[in-house]
TORKE-232916 format. One record per residue (C-alpha): z, y, x. Coordinates in nm, 2 decimals. Each point is the difference from the previous one (the first is absolute). Layout:
REM residues N
zz,yy,xx
Z,Y,X;
...
***
This chain:
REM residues 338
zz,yy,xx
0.51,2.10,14.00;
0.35,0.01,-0.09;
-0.03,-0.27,-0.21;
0.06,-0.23,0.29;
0.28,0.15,0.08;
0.30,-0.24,0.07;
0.19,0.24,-0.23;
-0.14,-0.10,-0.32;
0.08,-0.43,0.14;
0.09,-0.16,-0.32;
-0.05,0.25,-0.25;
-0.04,-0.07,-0.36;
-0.36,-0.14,-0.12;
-0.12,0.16,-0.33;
-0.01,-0.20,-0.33;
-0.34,-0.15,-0.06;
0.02,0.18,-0.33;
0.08,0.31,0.15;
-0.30,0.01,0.27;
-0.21,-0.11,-0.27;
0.09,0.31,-0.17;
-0.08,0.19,0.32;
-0.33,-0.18,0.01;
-0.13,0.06,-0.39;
0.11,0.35,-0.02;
-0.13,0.14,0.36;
-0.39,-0.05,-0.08;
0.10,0.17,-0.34;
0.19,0.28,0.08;
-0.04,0.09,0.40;
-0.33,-0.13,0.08;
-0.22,0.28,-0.12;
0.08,0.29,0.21;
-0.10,0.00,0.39;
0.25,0.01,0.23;
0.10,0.42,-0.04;
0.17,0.04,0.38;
0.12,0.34,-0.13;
0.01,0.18,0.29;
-0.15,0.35,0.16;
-0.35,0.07,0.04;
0.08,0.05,0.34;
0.05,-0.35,0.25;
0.09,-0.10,0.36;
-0.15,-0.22,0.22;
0.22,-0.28,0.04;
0.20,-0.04,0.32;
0.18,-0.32,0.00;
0.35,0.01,0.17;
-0.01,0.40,0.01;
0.30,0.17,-0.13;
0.01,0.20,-0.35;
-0.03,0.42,0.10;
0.11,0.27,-0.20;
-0.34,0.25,0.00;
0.15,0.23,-0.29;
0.39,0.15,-0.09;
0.05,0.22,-0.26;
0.33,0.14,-0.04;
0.12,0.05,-0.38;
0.31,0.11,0.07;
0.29,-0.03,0.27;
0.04,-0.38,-0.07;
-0.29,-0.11,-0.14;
-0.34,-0.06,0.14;
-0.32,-0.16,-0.11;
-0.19,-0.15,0.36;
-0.34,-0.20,-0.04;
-0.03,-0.33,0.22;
-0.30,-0.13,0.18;
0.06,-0.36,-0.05;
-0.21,-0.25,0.19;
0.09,-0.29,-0.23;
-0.12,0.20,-0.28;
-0.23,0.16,0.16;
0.03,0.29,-0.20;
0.24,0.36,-0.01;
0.29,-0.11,-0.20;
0.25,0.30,-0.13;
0.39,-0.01,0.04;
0.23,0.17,-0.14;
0.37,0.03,0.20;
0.34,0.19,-0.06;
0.14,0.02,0.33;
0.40,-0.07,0.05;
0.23,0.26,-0.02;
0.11,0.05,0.33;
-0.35,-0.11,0.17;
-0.11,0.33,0.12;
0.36,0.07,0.15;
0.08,-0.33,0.12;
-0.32,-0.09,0.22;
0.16,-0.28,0.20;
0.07,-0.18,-0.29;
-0.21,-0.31,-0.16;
0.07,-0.01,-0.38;
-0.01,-0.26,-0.31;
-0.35,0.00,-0.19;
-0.03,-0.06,-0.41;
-0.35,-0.12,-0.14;
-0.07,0.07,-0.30;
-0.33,-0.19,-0.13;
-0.16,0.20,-0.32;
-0.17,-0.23,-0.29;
-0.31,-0.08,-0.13;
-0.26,0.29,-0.07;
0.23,0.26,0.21;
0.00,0.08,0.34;
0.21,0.14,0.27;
0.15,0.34,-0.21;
0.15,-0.16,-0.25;
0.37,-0.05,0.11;
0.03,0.37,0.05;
-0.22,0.11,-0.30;
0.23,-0.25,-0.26;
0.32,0.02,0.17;
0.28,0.23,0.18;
0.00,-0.24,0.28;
-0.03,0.31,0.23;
0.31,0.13,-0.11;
0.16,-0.34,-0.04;
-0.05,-0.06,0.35;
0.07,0.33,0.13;
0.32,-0.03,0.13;
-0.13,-0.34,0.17;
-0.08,-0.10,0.36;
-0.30,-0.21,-0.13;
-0.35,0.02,0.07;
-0.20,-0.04,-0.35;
-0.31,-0.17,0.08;
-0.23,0.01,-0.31;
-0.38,-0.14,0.08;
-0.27,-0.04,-0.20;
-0.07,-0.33,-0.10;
-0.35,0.00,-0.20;
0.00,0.02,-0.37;
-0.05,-0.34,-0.05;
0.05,-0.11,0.38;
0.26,-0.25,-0.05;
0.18,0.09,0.29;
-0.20,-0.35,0.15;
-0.23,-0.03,0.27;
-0.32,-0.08,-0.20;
-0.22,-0.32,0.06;
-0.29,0.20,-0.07;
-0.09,0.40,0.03;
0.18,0.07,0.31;
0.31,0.11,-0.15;
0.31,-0.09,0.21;
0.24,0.19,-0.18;
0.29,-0.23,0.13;
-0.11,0.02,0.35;
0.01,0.43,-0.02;
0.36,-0.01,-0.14;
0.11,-0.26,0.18;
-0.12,-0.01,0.34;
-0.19,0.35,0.02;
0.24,0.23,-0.20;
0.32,-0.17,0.12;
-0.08,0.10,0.35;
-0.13,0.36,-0.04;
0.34,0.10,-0.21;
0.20,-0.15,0.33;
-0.25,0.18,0.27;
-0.03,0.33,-0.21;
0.27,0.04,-0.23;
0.31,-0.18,0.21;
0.00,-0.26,-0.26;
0.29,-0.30,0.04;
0.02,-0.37,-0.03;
0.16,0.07,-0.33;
-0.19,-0.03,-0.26;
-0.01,-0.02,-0.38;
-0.31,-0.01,-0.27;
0.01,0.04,-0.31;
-0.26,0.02,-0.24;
-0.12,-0.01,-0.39;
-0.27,-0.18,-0.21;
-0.25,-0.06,0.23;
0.19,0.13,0.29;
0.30,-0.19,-0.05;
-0.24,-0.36,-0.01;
-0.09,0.14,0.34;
0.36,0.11,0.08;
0.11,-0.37,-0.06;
-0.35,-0.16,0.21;
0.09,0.23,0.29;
0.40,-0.10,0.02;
-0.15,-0.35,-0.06;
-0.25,-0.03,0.25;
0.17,0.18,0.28;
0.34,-0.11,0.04;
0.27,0.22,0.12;
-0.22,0.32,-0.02;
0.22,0.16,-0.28;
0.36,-0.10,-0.05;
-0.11,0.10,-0.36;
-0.26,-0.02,-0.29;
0.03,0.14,-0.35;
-0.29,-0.07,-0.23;
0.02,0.18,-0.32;
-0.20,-0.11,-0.30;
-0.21,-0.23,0.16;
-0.20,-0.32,-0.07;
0.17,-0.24,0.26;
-0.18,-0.40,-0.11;
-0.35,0.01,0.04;
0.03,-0.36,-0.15;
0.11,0.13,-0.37;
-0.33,0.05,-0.23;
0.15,0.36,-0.15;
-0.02,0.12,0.36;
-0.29,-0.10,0.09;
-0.19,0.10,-0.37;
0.14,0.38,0.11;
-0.13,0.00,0.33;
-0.34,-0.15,-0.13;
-0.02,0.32,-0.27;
0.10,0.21,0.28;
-0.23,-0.10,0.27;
-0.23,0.00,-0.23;
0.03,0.37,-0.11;
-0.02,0.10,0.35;
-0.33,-0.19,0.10;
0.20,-0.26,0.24;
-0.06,-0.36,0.05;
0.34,-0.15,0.08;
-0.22,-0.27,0.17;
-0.06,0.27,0.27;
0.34,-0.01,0.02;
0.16,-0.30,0.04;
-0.25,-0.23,-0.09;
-0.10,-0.28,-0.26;
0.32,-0.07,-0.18;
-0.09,-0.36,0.03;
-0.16,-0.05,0.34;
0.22,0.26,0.20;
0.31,-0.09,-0.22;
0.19,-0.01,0.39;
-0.05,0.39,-0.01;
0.04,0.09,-0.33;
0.36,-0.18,0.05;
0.00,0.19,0.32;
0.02,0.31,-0.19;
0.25,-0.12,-0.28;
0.34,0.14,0.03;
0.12,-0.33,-0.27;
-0.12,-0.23,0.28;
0.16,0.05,0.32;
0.32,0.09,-0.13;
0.19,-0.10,0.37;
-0.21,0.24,0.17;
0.24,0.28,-0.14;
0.28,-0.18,0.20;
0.15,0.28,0.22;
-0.09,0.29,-0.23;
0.17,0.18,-0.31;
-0.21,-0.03,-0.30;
0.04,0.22,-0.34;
-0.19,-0.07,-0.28;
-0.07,0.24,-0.32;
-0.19,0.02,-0.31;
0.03,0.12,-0.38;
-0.06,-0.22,-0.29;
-0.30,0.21,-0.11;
0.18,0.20,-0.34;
-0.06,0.33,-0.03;
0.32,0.24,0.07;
0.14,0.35,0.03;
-0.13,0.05,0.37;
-0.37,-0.07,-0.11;
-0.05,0.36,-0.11;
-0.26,0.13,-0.27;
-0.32,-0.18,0.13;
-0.28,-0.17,-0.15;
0.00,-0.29,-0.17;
-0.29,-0.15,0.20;
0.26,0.13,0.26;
0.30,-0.18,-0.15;
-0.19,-0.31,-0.08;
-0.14,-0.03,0.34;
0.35,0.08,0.15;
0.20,-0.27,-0.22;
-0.26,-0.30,0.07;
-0.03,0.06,0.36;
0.40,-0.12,0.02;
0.07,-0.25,-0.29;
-0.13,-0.30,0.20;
0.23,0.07,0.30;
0.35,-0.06,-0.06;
-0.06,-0.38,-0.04;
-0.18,-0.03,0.30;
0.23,0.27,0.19;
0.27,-0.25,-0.11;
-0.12,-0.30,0.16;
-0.05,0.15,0.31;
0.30,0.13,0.01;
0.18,-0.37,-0.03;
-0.25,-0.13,0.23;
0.09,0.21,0.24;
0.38,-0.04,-0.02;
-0.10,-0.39,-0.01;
-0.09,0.04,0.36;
0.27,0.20,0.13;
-0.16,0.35,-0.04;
0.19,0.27,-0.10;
-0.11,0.18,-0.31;
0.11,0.28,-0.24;
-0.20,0.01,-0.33;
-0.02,0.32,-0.26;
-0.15,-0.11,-0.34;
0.01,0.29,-0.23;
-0.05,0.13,-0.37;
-0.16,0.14,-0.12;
-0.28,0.05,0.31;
-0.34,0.08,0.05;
-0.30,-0.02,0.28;
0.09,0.34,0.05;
0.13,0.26,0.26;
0.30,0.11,-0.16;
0.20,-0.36,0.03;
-0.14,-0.03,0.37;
0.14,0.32,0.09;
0.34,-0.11,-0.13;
-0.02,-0.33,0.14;
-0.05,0.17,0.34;
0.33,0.27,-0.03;
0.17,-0.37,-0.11;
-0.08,-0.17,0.30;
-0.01,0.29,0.26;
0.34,-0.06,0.12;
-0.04,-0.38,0.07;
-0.34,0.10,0.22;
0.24,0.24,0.20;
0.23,-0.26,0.02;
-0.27,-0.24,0.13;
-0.18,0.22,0.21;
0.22,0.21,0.17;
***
């Protein structure tokens, strides 16, 4: 497990407090549901050490195409969607920079493209977009229990078809929101010098604080997971809970460019004429962030990391502000990346 990785040496231990938080509220709110591996009906026998293959590409236009993986750690087809650089049909000797972009919770791999114009933001790009899917409530973590190695696909698997298929560079950045941007951060954290950049964009970032942990109780719970199958007891397997706690290796961004976003959770202009269910759901899902955002950020900075920080209102949990928040920080990725 990752957890033993020499990466995480000396990371912050959670407050008793805090874990017992964890510990009260998991049987509560996540233990209920079976472990829901939300994946096809269809599976692969799993061939250890064999490399990811692309069995499916569908072309949805000149850039953009939607390829399904057979993944051997997943042992499963997983879809991908890709925009392809501008000049990679014409330039076929060259290798090119590669964007992530992780989708949140309850999503999967369309969303980018269905929410935002990042088809025509990048269009004048030499950038692969690299947009897998990620499980609705997958965690972007290589599960303890279930067979879900979600990590290990994007990672390990993923990383090397996009360089053996796609001409894919050493240059790489991820970015990512809500859930995907906890996995963004896990992924720069726990592989170090893999992307020269991570952006996480509204995202819980201290498993350790009792608001985050309360939300991802309620939503585990919705979705029928056990975040046991996850990462363990809170208490027992505290070593990998930490392991996957962005607030607790805060050196092992050393070497990478980190931004950090979020709203404040009031309602604004950009949130449209939606429900209030809608509204209410939107606003709640980002009040608890900023402080915790916050921290981070100066924890990060403590160490030596550098770190640009976006704290906005109003701002929602919503597409609208993570669209913006992307045409904000596109240049600085080019910059990175290229």
């Amino acid at each position: 497990m990752r957890a033993e990785s020499s990466a995480f040496a000396g990371r912050a231990r959670p407050a008793r407090g805090s874990l017992l938080a964890c510990l009260l509220l998991l049987p509560l709110l996540c233990g209920a549901g079976p472990a829901s591996a939300a994946r096809g009906a269809h599976t692969l026998a799993r061939s250890v050490g064999t490399d990811a293959q692309i069995t499916k590409v569908r072309k949805l236009d000149e850039r953009t195409l939607d390829i399904t993986v057979s993944s051997p750690a997943m042992g499963d087809f997983i879809p991908v969607r890709v925009i392809l650089p501008r000049n990679w049909r014409s330039n076929r000797e060259s290798r090119f920079p590669v964007v992530y972009l992780l989708h949140g919770g309850n999503d999967d791999y369309t969303s980018w493209t269905r929410e935002t114009d990042v088809e025509d933001l990048t269009s004048h790009s030499d950038v692969l977009i690299v947009m897998p899917d990620g499980g609705k409530a997958g965690y972007y973590s290589d599960w303890r229990a279930g067979g879900l190695l979600w990590e290990t696909f994007h990672t390990a698997e993923l990383v090397r078809l996009m360089e053996r298929e796609f001409r894919a560079s050493s240059a790489r950045a991820v970015i990512g929101l809500s859930m995907g941007g906890f996995g963004a951060l896990n992924y720069a954290a726990h592989h170090q010098g893999m992307f020269r950049y991570v952006a996480s964009m509204s995202s819980y970032v201290d498993l350790n604080d009792p608001a985050v942990c309360a939300v991802l109780g309620l939503g585990s719970w919705r979705d029928g997971i056990d975040l046991r199958d996850v990462w363990g007891d809170p208490v027992v397997n505290a070593d990998v809970w930490q392991a996957h706690n962005p607030a607790a290796m805060p050196r092992a961004f050393r070497g990478t460019k980190v931004h950090l976003s979020t709203g404040d959770g009031d309602i604004g202009p950009m949130d449209g004429n939606r429900s209030i269910d809608e509204l209410v759901t939107a606003a709640v899902g980002e009040k608890f962030l900023p402080e915790s955002v916050t921290r981070f950020a100066r924890s990060l900075r403590s160490v030596g990391v550098t770190v640009t920080t976006h704290l906005y209102s109003p701002g929602t949990h919503s597409w609208p502000y993570w669209e913006r928040e992307l045409h904000a920080i596109w240049p600085t990725v080019m910059k990175e990346v290229t």
